[in-house]
N, CA and C atoms of all chains as a GROMACS GRO file, in nm:
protein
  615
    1UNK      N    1   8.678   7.101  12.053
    1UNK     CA    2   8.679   7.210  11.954
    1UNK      C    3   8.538   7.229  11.900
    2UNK      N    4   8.516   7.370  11.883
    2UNK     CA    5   8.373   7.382  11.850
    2UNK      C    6   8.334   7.369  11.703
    3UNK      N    7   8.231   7.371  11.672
    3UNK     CA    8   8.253   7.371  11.518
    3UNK      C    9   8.224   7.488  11.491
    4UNK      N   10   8.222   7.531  11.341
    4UNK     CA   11   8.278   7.678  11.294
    4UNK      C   12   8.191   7.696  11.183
    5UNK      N   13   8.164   7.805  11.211
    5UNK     CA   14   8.094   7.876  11.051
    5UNK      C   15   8.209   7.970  10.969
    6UNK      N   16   8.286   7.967  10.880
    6UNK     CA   17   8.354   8.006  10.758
    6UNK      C   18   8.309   8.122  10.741
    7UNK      N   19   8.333   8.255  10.810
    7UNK     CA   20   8.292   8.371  10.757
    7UNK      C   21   8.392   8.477  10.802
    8UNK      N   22   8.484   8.421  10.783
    8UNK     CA   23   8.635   8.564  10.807
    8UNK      C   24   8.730   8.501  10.773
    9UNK      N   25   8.722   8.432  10.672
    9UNK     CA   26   8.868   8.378  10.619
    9UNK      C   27   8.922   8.509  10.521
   10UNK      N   28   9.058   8.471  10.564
   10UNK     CA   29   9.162   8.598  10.481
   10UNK      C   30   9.236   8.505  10.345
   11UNK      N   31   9.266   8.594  10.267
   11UNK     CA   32   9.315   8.606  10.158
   11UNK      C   33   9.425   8.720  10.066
   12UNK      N   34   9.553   8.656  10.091
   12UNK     CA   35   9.601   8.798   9.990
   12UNK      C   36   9.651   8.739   9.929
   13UNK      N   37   9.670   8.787   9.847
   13UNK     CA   38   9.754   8.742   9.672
   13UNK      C   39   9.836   8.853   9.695
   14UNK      N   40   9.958   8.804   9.635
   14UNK     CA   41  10.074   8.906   9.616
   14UNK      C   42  10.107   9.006   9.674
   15UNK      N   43  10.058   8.968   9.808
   15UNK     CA   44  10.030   9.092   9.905
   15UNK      C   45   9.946   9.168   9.928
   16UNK      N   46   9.788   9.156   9.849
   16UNK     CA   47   9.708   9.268   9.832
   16UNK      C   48   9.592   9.156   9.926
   17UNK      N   49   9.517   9.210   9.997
   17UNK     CA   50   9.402   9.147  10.082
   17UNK      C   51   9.275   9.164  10.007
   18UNK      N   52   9.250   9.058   9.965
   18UNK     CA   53   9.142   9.025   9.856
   18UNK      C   54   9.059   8.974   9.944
   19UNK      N   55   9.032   8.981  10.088
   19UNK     CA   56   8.921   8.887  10.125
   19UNK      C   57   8.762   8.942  10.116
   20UNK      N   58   8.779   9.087  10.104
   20UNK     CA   59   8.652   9.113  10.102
   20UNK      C   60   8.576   9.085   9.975
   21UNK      N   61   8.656   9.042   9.838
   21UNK     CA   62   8.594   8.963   9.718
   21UNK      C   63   8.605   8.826   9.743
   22UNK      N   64   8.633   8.775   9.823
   22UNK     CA   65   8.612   8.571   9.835
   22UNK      C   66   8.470   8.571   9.878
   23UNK      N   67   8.442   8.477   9.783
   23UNK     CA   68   8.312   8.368   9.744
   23UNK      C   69   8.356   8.293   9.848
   24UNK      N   70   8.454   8.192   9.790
   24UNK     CA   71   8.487   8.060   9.830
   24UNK      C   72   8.637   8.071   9.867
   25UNK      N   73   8.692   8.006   9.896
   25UNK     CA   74   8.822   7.949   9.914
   25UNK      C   75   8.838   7.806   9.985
   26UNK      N   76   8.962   7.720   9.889
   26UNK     CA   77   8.994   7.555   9.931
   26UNK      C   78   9.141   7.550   9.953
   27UNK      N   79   9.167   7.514  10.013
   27UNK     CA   80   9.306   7.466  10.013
   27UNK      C   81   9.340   7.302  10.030
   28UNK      N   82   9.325   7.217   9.932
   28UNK     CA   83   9.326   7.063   9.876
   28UNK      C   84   9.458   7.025   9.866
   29UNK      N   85   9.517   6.946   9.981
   29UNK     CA   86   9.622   6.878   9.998
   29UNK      C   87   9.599   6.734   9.930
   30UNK      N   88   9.712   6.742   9.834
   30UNK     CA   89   9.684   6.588   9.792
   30UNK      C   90   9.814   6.550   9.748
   31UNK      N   91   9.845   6.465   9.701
   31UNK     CA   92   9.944   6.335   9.644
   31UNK      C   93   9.885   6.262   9.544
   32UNK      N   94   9.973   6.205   9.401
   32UNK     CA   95   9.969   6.148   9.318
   32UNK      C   96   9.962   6.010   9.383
   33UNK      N   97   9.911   5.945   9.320
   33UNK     CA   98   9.896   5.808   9.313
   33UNK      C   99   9.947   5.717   9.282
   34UNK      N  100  10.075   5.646   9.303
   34UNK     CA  101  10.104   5.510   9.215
   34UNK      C  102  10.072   5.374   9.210
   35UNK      N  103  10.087   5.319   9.125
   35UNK     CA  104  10.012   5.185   9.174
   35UNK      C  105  10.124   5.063   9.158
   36UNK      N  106  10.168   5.024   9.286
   36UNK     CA  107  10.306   4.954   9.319
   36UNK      C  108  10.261   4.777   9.320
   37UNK      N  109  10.134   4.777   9.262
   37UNK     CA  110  10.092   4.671   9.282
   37UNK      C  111  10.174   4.555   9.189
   38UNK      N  112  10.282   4.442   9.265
   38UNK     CA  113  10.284   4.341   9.182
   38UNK      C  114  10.234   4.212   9.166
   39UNK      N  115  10.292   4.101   9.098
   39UNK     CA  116  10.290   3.977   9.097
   39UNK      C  117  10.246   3.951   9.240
   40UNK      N  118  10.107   3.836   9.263
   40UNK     CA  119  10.142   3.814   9.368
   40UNK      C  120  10.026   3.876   9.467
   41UNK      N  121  10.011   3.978   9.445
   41UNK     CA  122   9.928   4.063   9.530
   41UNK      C  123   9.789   4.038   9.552
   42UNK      N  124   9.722   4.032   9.671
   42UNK     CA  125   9.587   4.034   9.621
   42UNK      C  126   9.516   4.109   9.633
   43UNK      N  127   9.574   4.265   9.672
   43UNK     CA  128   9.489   4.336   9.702
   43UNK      C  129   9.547   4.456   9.643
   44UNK      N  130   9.521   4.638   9.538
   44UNK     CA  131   9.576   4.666   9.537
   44UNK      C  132   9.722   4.737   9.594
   45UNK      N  133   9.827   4.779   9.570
   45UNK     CA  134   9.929   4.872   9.686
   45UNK      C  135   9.985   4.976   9.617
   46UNK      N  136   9.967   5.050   9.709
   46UNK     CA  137   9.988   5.198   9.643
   46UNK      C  138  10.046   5.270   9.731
   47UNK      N  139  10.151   5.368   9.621
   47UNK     CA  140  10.247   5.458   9.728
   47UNK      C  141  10.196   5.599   9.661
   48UNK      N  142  10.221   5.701   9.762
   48UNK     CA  143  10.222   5.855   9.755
   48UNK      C  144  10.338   5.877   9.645
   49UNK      N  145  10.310   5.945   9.552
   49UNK     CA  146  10.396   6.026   9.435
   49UNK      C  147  10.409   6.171   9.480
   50UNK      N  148  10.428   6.238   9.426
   50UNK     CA  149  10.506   6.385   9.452
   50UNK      C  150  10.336   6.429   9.500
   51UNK      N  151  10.348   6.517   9.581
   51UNK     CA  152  10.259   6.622   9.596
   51UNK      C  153  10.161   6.744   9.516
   52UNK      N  154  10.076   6.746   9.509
   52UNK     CA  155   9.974   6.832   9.421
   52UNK      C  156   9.877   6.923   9.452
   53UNK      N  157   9.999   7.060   9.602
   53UNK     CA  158   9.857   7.126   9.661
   53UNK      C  159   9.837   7.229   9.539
   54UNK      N  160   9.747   7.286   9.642
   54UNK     CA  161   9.683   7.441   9.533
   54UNK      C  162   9.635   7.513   9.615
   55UNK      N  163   9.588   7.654   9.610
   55UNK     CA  164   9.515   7.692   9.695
   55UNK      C  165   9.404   7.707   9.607
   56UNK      N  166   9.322   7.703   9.607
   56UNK     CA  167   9.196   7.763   9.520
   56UNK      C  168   9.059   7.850   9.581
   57UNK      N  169   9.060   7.982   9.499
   57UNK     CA  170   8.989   8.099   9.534
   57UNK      C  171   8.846   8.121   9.428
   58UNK      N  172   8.773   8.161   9.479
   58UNK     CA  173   8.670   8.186   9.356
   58UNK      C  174   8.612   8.345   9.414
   59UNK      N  175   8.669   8.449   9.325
   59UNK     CA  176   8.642   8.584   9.390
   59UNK      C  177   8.503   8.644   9.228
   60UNK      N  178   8.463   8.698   9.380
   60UNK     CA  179   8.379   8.826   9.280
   60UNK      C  180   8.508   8.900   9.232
   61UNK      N  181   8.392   8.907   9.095
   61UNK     CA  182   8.562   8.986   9.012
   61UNK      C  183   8.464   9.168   9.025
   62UNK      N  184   8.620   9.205   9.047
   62UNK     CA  185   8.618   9.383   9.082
   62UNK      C  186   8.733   9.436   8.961
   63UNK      N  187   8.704   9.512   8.886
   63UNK     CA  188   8.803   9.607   8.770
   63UNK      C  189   8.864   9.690   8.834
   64UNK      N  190   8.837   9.756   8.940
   64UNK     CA  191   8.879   9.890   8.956
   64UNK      C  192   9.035   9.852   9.005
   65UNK      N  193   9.100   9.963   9.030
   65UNK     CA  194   9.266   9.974   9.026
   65UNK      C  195   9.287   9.871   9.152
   66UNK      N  196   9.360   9.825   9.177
   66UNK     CA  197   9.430   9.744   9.290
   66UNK      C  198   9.353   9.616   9.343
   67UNK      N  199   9.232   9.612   9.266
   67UNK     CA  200   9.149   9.476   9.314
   67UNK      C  201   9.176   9.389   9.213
   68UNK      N  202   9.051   9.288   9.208
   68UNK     CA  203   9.069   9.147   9.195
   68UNK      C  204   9.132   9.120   9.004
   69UNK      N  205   9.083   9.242   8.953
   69UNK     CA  206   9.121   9.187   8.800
   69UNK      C  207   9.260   9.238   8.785
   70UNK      N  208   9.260   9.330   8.856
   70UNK     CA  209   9.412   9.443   8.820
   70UNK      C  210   9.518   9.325   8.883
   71UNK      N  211   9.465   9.285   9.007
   71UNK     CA  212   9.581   9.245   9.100
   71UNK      C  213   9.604   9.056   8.997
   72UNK      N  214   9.501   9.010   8.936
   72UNK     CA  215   9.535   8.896   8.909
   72UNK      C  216   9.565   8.869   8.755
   73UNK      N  217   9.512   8.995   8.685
   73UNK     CA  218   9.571   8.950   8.563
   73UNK      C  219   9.728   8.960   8.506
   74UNK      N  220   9.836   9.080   8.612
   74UNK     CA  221   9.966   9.066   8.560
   74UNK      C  222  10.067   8.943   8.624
   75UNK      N  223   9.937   8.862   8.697
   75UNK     CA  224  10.034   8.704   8.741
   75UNK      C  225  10.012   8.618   8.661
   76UNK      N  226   9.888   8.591   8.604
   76UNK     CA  227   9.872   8.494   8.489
   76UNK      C  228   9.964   8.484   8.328
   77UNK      N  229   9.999   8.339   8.348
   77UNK     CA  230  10.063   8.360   8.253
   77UNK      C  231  10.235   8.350   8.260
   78UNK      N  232  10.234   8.431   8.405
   78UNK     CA  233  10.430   8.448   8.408
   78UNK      C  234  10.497   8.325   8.523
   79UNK      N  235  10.613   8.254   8.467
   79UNK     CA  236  10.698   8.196   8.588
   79UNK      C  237  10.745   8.237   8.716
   80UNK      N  238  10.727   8.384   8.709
   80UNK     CA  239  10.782   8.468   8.799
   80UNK      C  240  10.682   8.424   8.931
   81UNK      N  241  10.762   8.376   9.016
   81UNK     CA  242  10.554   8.358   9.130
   81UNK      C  243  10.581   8.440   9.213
   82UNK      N  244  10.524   8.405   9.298
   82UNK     CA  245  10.444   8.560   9.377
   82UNK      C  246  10.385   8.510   9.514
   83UNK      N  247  10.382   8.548   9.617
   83UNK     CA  248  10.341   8.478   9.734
   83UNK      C  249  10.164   8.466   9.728
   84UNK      N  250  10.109   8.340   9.797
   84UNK     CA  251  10.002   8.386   9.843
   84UNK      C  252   9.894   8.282   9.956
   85UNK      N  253   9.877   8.375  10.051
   85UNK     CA  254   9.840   8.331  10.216
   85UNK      C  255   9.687   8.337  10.217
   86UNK      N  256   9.634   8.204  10.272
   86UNK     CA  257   9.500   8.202  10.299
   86UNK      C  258   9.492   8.208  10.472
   87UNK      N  259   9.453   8.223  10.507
   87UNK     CA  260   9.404   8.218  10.736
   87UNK      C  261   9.273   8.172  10.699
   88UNK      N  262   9.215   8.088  10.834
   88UNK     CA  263   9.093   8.055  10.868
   88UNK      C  264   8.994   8.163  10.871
   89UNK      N  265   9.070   8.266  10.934
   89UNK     CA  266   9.012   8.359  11.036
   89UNK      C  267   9.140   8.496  11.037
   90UNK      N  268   9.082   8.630  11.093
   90UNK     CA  269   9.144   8.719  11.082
   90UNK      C  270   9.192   8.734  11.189
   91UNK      N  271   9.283   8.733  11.220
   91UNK     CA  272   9.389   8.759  11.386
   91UNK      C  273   9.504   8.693  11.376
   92UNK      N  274   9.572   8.678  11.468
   92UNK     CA  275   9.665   8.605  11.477
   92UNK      C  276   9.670   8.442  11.413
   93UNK      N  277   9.777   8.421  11.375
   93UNK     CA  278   9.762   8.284  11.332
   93UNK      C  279   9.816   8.155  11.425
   94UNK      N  280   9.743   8.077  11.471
   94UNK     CA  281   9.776   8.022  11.576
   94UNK      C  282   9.716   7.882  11.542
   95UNK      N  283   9.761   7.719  11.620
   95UNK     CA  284   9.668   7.593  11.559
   95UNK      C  285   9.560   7.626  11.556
   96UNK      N  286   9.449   7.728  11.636
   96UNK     CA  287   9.344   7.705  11.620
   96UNK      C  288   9.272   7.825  11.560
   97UNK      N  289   9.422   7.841  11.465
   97UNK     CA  290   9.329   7.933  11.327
   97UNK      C  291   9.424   7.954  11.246
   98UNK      N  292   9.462   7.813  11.180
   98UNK     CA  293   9.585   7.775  11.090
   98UNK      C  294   9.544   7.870  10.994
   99UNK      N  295   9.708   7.868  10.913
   99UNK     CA  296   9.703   7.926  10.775
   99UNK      C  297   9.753   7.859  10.665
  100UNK      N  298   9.754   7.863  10.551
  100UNK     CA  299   9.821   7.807  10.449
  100UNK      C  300   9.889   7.921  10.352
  101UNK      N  301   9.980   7.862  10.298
  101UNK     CA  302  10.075   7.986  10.197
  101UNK      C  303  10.131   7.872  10.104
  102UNK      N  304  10.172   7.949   9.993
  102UNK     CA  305  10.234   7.939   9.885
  102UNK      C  306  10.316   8.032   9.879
  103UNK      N  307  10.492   8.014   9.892
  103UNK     CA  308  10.570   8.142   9.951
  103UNK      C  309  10.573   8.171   9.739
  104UNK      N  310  10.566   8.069   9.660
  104UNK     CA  311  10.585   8.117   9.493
  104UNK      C  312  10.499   8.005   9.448
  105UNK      N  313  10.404   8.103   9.411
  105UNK     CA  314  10.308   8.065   9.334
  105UNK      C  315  10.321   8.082   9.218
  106UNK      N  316  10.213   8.022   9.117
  106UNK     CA  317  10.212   8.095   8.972
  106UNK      C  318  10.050   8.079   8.937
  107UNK      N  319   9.996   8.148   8.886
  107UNK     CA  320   9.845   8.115   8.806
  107UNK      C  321   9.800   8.050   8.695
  108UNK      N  322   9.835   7.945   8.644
  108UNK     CA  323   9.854   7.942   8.522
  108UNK      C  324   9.689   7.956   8.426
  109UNK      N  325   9.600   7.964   8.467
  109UNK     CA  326   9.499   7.978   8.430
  109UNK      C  327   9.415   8.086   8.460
  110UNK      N  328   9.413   8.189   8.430
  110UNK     CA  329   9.279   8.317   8.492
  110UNK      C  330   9.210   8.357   8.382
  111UNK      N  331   9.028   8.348   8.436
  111UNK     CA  332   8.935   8.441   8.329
  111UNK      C  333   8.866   8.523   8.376
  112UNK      N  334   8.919   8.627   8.306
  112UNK     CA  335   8.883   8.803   8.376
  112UNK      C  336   8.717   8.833   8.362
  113UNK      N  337   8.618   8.758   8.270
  113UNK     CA  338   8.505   8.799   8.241
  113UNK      C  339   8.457   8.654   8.215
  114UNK      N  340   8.349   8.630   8.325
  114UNK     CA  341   8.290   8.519   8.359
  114UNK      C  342   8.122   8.466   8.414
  115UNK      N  343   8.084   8.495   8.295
  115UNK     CA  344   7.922   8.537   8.406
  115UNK      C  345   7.830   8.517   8.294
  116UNK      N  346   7.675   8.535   8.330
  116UNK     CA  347   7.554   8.528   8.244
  116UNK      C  348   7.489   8.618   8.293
  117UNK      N  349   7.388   8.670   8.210
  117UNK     CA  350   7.333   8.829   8.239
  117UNK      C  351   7.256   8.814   8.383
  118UNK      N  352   7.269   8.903   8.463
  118UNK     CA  353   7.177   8.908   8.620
  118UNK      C  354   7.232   8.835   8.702
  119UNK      N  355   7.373   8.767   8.705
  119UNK     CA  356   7.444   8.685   8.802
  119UNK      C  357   7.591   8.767   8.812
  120UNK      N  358   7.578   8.756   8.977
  120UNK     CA  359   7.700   8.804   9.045
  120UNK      C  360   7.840   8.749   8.934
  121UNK      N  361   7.916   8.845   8.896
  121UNK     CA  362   8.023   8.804   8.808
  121UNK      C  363   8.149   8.783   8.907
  122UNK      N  364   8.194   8.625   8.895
  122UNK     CA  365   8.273   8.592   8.944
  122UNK      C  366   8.392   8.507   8.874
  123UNK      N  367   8.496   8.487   8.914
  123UNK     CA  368   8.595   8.407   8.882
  123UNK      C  369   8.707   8.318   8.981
  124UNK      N  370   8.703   8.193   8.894
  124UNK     CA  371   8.779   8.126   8.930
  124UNK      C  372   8.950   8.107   8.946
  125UNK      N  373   9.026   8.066   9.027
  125UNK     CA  374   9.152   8.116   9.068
  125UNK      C  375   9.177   7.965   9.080
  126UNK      N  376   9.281   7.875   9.032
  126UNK     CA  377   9.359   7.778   9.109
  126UNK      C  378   9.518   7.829   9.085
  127UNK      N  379   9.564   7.869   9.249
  127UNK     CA  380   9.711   7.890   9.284
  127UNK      C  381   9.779   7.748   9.228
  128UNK      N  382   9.897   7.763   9.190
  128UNK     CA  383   9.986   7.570   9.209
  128UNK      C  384  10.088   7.682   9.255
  129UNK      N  385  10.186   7.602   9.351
  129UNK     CA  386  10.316   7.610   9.314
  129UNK      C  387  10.413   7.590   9.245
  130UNK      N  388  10.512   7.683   9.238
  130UNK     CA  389  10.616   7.708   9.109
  130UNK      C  390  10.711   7.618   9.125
  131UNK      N  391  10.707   7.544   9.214
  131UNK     CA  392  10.842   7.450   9.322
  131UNK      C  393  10.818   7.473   9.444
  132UNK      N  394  10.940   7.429   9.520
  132UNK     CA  395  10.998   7.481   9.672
  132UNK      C  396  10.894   7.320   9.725
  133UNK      N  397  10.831   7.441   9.841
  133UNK     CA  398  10.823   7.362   9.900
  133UNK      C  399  10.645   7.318   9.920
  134UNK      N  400  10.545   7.358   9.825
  134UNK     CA  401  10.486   7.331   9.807
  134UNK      C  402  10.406   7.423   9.914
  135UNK      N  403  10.220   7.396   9.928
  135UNK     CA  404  10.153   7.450  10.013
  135UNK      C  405  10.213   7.441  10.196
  136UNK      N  406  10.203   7.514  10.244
  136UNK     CA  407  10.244   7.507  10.408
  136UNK      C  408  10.164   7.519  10.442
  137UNK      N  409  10.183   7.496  10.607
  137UNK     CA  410  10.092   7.490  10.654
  137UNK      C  411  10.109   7.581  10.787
  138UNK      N  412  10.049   7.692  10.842
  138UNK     CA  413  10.141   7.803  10.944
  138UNK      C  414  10.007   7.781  11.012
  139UNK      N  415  10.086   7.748  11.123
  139UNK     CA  416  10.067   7.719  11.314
  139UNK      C  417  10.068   7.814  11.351
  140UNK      N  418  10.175   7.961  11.366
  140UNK     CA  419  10.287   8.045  11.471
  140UNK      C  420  10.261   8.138  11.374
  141UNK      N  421  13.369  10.446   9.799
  141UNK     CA  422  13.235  10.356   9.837
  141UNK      C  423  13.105  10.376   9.838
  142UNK      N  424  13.044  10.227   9.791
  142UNK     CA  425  12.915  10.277   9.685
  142UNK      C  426  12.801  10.332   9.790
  143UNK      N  427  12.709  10.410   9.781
  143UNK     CA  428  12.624  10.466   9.896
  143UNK      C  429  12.502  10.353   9.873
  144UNK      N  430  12.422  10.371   9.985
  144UNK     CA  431  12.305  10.252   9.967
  144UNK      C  432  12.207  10.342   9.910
  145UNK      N  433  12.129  10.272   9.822
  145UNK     CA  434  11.986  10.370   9.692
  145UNK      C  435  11.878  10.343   9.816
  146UNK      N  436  11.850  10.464   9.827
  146UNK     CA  437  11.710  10.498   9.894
  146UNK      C  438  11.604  10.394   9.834
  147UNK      N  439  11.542  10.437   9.987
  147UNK     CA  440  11.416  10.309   9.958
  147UNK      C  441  11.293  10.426   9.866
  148UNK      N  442  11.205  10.365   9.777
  148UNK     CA  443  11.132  10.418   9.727
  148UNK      C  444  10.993  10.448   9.762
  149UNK      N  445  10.958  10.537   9.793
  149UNK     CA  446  10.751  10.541   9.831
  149UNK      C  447  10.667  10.530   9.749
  150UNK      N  448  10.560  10.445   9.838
  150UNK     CA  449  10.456  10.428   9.762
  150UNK      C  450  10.334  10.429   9.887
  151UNK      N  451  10.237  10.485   9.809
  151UNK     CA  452  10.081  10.509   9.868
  151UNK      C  453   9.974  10.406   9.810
  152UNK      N  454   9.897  10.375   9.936
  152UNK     CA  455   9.844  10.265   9.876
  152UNK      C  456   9.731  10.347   9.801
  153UNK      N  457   9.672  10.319   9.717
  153UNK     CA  458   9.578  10.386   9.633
  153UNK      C  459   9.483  10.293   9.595
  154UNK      N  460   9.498  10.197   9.561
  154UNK     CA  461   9.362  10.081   9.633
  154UNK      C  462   9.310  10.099   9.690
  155UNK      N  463   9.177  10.040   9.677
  155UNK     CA  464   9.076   9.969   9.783
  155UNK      C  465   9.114   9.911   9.897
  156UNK      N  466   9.182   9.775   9.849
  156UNK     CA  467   9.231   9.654   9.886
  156UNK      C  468   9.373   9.721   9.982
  157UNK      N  469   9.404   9.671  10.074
  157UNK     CA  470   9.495   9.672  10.191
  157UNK      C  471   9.622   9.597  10.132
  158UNK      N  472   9.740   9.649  10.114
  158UNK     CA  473   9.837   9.565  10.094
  158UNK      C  474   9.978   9.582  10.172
  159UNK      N  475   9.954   9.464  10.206
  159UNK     CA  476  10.083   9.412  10.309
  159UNK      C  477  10.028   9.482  10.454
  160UNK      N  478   9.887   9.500  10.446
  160UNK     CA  479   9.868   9.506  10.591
  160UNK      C  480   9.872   9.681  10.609
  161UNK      N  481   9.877   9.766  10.490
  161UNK     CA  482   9.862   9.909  10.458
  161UNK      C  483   9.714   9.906  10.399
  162UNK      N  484   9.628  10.014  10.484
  162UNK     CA  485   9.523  10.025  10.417
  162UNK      C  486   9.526  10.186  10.281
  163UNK      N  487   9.413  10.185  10.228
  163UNK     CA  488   9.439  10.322  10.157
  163UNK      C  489   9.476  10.384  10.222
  164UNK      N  490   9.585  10.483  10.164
  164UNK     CA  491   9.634  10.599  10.218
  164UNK      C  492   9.743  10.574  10.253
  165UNK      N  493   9.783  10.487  10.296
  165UNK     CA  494   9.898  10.493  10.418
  165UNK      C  495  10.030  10.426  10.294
  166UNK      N  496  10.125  10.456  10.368
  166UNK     CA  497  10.249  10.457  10.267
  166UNK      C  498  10.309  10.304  10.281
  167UNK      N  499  10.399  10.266  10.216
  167UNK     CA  500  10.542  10.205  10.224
  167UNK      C  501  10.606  10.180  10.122
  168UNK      N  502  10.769  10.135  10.183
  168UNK     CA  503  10.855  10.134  10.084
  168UNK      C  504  10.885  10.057  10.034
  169UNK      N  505  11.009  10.016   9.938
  169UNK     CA  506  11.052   9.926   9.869
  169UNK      C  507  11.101   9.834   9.933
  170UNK      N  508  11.135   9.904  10.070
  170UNK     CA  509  11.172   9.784  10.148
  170UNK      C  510  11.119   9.677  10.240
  171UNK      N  511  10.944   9.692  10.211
  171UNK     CA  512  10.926   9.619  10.215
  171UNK      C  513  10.860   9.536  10.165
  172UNK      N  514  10.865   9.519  10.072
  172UNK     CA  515  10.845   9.455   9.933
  172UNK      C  516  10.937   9.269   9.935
  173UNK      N  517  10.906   9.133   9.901
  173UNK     CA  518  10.992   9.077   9.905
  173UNK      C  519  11.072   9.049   9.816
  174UNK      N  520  11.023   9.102   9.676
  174UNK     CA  521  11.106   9.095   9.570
  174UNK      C  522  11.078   9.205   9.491
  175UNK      N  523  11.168   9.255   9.363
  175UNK     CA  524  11.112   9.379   9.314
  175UNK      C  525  11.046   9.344   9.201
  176UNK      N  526  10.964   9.204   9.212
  176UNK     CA  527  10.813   9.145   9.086
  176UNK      C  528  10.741   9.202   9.174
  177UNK      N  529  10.689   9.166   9.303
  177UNK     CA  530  10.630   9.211   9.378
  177UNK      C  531  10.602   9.377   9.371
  178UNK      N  532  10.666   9.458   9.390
  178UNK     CA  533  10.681   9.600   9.343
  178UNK      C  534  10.635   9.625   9.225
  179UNK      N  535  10.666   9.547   9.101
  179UNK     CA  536  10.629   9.597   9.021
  179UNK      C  537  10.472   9.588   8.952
  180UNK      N  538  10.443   9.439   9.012
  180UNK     CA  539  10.322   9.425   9.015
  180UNK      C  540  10.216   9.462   9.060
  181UNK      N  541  10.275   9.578   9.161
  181UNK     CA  542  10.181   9.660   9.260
  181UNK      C  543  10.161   9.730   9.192
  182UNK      N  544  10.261   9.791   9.149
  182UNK     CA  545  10.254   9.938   9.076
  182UNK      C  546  10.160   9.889   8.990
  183UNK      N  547  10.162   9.819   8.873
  183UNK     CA  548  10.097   9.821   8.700
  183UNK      C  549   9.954   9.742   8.798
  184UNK      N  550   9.916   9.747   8.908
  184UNK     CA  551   9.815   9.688   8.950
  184UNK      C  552   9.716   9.810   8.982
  185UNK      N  553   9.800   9.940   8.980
  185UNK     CA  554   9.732  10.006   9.032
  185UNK      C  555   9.712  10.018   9.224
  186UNK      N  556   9.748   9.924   9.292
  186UNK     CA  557   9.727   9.848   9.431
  186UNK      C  558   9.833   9.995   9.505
  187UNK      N  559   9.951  10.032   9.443
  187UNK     CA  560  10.021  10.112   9.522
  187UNK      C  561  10.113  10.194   9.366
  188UNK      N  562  10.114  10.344   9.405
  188UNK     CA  563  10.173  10.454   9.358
  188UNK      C  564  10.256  10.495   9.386
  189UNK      N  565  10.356  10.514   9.335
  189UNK     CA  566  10.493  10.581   9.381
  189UNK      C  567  10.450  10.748   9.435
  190UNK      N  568  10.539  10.788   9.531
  190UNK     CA  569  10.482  10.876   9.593
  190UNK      C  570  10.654  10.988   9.567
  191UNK      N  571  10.626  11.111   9.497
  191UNK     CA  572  10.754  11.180   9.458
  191UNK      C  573  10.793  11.255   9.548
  192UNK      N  574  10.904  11.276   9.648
  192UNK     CA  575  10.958  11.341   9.728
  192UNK      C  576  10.951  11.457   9.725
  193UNK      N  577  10.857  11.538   9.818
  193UNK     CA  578  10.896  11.685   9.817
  193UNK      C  579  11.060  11.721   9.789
  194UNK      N  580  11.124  11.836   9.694
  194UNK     CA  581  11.222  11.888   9.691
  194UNK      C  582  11.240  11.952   9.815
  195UNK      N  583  11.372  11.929   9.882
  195UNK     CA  584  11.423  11.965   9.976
  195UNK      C  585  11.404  12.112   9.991
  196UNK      N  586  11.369  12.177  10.121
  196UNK     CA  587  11.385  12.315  10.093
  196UNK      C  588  11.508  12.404  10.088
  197UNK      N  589  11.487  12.484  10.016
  197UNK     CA  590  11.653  12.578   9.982
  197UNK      C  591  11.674  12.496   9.840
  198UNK      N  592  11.657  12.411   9.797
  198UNK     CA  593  11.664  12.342   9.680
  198UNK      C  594  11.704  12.463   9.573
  199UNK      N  595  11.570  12.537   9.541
  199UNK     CA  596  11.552  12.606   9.442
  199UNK      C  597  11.645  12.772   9.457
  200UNK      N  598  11.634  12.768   9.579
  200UNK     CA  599  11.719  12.903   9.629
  200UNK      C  600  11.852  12.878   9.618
  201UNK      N  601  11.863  12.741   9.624
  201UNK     CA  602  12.034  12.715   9.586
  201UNK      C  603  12.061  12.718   9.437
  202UNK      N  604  11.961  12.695   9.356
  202UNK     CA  605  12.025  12.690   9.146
  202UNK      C  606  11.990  12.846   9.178
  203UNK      N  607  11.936  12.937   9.211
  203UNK     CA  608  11.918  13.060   9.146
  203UNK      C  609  11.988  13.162   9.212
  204UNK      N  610  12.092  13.084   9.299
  204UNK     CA  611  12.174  13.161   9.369
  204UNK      C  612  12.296  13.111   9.272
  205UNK      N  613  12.274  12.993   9.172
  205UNK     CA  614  12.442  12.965   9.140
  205UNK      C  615  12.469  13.048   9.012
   0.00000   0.00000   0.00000
């Protein structure tokens, strides 16, 4: 496999294709930590706790109708979630240009105005899921 | 027996491409996966309801009644 330069990754939130405002985008698979260590032990032992993905976006923020502020400020805030799909790459989605989704998301954190004078105004996005089944991972 | 409610139009009026519709181009409610989704389009500005031309003869039919 070759290695890759990161410059056509997709993005939609709630259905709307935000990729032409992504900065950045992560998608951080992780697990809680426990520490099962007892009596006895000499080394620590630790088991996986529930799961803790996210997707996380950092877009130039855009006002105008159907972009990045319109489309993200009536999710913040509500239980109601909302789908949302990252791709490597724009085409088909296949192993060797996985995708990730959040079929219900929620935002619980968004700031619409974020910047210092003469710097690209941008904002930060961390997706969680609302339940289910957490971040996926799409092969097909 | 109850009739099925028409699907509703909408134009994308965005910038931004949604659901794989760029500006301009239409779709309906049906395909939408929930109606948060819909509604969030709409108050997003992202997509506009689009009002059905009145059928023609419409008007020739009240001013004939």
């Amino acid at each position: 496999m070759a290695k890759s330069i990161l410059r056509d990754a997709k993005v939609f939130v709630n259905g709307v294709d935000l990729s032409d405002h992504v900065q950045k985008v992560t998608v951080p698979k992780k697990a809680d930590e426990q520490d099962v260590t007892a009596m006895g032990a000499k080394s620590k032992e630790t088991l996986l706790g529930i799961s803790d993905d996210s997707i996380q976006v950092t877009f130039f923020q855009d006002h105008e109708e159907g972009s990045v502020n319109r489309t993200l400020a009536p999710l913040q805030g509500s239980n109601t979630p909302f789908p949302i799909k990252v791709l490597h790459a724009s085409g088909t989605v296949s192993k060797t240009n996985p995708g990730w989704e959040i079929e219900e998301a929620i935002l619980p954190e968004y700031t619409p105005l974020d910047g210092q004078v003469g710097s690209a105004e941008t904002t930060d996005c961390t997706f969680k899921p609302a339940g289910g089944e957490g971040c996926k991972e799409l092969t097909s | 027996m109850a009739q099925a409610k028409a699907a509703k139009s909408y134009e994308v009026t965005g910038r931004q491409a949604v659901l794989g519709r760029a500006q301009g181009e239409r779709l309906t409610s049906n395909d939408f996966t929930d109606p948060n989704q819909e509604a969030r389009l709409v108050e997003s500005g992202a997509i506009t309801p689009v009002t059905p031309a009145p059928a023609s003869g419409d008007k020739k039919d009240k001013e004939s009644q």
